[in-house]
N, C-alpha and C positions, 0 to 999 in steps of 0.2 A: 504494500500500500504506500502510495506516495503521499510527500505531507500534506498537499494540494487536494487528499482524496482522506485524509485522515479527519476523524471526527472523536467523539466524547460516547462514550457506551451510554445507551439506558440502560434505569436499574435491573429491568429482564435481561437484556445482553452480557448484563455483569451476571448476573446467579447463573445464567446459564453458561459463561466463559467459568467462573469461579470452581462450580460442581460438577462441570465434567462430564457433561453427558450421565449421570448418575442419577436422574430422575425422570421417572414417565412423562411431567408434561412439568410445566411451569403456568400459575395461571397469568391474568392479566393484572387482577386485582395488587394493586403495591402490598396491602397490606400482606397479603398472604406471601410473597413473594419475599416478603421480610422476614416476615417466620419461618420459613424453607431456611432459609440463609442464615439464623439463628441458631434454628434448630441441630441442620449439620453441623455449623461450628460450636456451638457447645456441647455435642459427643467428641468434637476431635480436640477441646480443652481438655476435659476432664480425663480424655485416655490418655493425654499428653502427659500432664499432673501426675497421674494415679499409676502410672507405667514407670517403672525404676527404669529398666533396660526395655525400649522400642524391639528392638532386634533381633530381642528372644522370643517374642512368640506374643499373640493377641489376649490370650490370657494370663499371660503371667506377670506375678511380680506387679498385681493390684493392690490396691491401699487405698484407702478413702483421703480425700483432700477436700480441703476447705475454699469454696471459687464464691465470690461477694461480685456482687453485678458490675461492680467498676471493673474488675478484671476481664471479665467476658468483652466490656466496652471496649477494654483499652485491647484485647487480641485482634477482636474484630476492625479496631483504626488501621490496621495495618492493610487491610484488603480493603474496607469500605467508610473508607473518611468519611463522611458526609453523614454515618451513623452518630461521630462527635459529636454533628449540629445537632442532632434530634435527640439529645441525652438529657429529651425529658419527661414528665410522667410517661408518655406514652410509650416511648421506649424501653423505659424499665416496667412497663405493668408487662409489653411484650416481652420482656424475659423472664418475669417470675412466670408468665403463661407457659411460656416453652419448657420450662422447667418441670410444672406440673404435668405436662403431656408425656413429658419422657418420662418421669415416675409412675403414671398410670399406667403406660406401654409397657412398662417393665427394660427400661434399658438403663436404667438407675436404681437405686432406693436414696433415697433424703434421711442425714441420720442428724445429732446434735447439733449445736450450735453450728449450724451455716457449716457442717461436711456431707460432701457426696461421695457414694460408691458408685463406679458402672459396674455394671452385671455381666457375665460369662458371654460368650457368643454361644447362640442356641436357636435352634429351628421348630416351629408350629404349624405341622401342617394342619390348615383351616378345615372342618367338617364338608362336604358336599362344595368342594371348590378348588379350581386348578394352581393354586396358590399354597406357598408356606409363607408365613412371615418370617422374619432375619429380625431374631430380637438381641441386644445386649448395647453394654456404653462402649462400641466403637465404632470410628468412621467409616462410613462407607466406602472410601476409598479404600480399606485396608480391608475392609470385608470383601470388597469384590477380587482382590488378590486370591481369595481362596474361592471365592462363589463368583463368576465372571458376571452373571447375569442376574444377580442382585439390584434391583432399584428403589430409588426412594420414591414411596408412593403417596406419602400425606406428613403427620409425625413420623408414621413407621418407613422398615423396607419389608421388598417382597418379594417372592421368586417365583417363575412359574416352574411346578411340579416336577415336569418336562425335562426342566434344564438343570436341574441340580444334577452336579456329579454322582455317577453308579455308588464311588467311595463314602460318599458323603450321605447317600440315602440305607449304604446297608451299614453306617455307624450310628448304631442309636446315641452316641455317647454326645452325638449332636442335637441329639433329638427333645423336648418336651411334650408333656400331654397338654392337647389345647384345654381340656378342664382343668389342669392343675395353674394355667397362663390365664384364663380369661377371670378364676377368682368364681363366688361363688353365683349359680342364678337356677331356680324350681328347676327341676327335673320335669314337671309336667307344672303350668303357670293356674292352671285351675284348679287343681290339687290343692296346691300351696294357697290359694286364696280361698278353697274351702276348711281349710288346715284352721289357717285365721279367724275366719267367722267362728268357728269352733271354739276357738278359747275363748273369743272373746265373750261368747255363749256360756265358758263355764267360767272364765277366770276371769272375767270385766266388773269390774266394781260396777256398782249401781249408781246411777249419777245425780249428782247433787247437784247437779250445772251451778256451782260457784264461779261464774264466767258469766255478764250478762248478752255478750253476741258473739258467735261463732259462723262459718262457713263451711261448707259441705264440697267436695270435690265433683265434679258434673259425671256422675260412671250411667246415671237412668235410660240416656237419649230421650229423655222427656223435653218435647219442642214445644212446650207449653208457652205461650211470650217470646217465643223465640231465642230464649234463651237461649244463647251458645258461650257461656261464658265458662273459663276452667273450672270458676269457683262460684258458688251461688249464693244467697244468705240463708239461713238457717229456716226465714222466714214462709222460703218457698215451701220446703218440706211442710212445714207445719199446714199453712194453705191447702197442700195439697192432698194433706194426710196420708203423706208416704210413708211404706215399711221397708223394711228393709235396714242392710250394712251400708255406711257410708263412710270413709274416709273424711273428716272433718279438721278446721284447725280455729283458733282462736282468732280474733283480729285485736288483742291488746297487745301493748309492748311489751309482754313478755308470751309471744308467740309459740303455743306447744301445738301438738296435731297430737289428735288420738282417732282410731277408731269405734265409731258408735252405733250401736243397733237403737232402731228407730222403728216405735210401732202408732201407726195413724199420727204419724211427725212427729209425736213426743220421742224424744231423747229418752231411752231407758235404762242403757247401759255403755259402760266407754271402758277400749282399753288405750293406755299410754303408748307411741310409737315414737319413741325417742331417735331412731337411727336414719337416718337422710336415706340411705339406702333400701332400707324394706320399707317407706315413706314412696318413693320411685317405683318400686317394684308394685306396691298395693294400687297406687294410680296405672298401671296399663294393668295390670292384672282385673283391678276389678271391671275396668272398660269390658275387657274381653268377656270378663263373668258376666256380665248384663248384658253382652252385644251390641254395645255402645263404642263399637271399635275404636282402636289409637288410630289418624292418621297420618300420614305422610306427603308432602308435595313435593315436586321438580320443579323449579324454576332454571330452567337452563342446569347451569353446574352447580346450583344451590340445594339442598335436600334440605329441608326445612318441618320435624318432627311434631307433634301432640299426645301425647304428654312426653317430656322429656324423658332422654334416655335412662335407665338404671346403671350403675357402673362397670357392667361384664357388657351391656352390650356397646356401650359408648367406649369401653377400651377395642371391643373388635372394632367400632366402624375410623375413630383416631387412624387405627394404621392407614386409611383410604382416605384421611380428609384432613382440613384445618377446618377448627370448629371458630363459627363466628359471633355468637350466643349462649344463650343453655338450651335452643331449641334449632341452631340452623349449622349446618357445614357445607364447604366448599369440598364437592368430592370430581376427580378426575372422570370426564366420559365412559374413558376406558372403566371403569369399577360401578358403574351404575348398576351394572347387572345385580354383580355380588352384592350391593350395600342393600338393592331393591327387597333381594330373596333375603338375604339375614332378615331385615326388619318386617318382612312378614311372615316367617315361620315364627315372630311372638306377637300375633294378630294387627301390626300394622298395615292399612290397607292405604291405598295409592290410585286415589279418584279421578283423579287427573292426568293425559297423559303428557309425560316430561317432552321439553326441549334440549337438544344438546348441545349449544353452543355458548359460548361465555355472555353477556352481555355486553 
């Protein structure tokens, strides 16, 4: 290139010169594009850090080290100055985010005061899918040294089935159980939500409602007023003298959720759900129990959820996307298939049919 023909990269020209051809697509969107380029570089800080000797091998000679947000800034000035200028809120809310994603993927754990460890190199092959995930805290570039056809496909990477080395697929010693990687989620999601009603039948304290307004979570499909609201007021039930389990939670500032059995609206009985997690799971679950399904839209490369995801199944869909809310992600063309089918073998249904082009 002559200097008469020389210009200035945009910032997709830069992640895409920087990473090497090491991902499926790049979107359009900056913000995402920032996160990709975060993301990689802070797996190839912390193997830097946590690696006594590079030379010896990908696992060895781990140690947890202590990486504070200014360090990650100051590695990343060296590739992408222009990150100095933006070294503010936003920037660093973007790094405590990327840092959570790679702790829910599992290609880290977060221990004490401000230390991380990366995690082993280890392979997941995904249930009913041409794909393993490539989980652990090292770079991708050093992963494809042994897995050539390894890409980065969202937080995560991925391989297709196909291409994994003969060696590499008859060593289990690469290998994990995708249920022991995705963490825990029902065996059967109606079970588990009759499981619940159940105790809450025998072990729900009787209620005293010490609480004078509370909210009911929408599981009925009752289009009564048109309601289509996630959460209703307490009020409606009562009006409508509905029976039934309901996912409920307080609206005072000290916000608890419980679930309550409710006969002709009255509040009869509540048990306490303290955990965010069986909180997420009781919300599609009880959808599905009533037929009041979760659903899901396309908007172009947007997937954008109802009711939010539970944490086993938001770590699988993380490796296909950057998440842009608590209910929407940026996932690749190419993965629509696979993120479509995950989320409706746990009754997310999909009314509209997607676009596939960026905006």
């Amino acid at each position: 290139m002559t200097m008469e023909n020389a210009r200035v990269l945009n910032q997709k020209e830069l992640v895409e010169l920087v990473l090497n051809n090491q991902t499926v697509s790049i979107s359009e969107n900056v913000e995402f594009q920032r996160e990709l380029f975060i993301t990689e570089y802070w797996r190839l800080l912390l193997h830097d850090l946590a690696s006594k000797e590079h030379s010896e091998g990908v696992n060895n000679n781990i140690k947890p080290v202590r990486i504070r947000k200014r360090t990650l800034l100051q590695y990343l000035d060296t590739i992408w100055p222009e990150l100095r200028d933006e070294e503010s809120q936003n920037t660093t809310d973007v790094i405590s985010s990327v840092c959570s994603r790679l702790e829910q993927i599992g290609d880290m754990v977060r221990l004490r005061n401000g230390y991380f460890l990366p995690t082993p190199l280890r392979l997941i092959e995904l249930p009913e899918s041409q794909y393993s995930v490539v989980v652990g805290g090292i770079p991708t570039e050093i992963i494809r040294l042994l897995l050539p056809d390894a890409k980065i496909a969202g937080y995560g990477r991925i391989i297709e089935n196909q291409k994994i080395p003969d060696t590499v697929k008859r060593d289990r010693g690469w290998w994990q159980e995708y249920t022991n990687w995705v963490g825990w989620k029902p065996t059967s999601l109606e079970n588990w939500v009759e499981m619940q009603i159940i105790q809450l039948s025998s072990s729900g304290s009787q209620s005293i409602q010490g609480f004078e307004e509370f909210e009911v979570f929408n599981t009925s499909g009752n289009r009564k007023n048109n309601n289509r609201s996630l959460w209703i007021n307490q009020s409606s039930i009562l009006d409508q003298g509905t029976s039934g389990t309901w996912l409920c939670k307080t609206t005072d500032s000290n916000k608890r959720y419980f679930l309550g059995e409710f006969n002709d609206g009255h509040l009869m009985k509540e048990l306490s759900i303290t955990d965010k997690d069986t909180r997420l799971w009781l919300m599609l679950g009880l959808r599905v129990y009533n037929r009041h399904f979760p659903v899901a839209h396309w908007n172009n490369n947007y997937l954008k959820v109802i009711p939010q995801l539970p944490r086993a199944i938001e770590r699988h869909v993380l490796i296909f996307s950057f998440k842009q809310n608590a209910y929407e992600y940026y996932v690749s063309e190419q993965f629509h298939n696979h993120v479509e089918q995950l989320l409706k073998s746990y009754g997310y249904q999909f009314p509209v049919r997607r676009r596939t082009k960026d905006e």
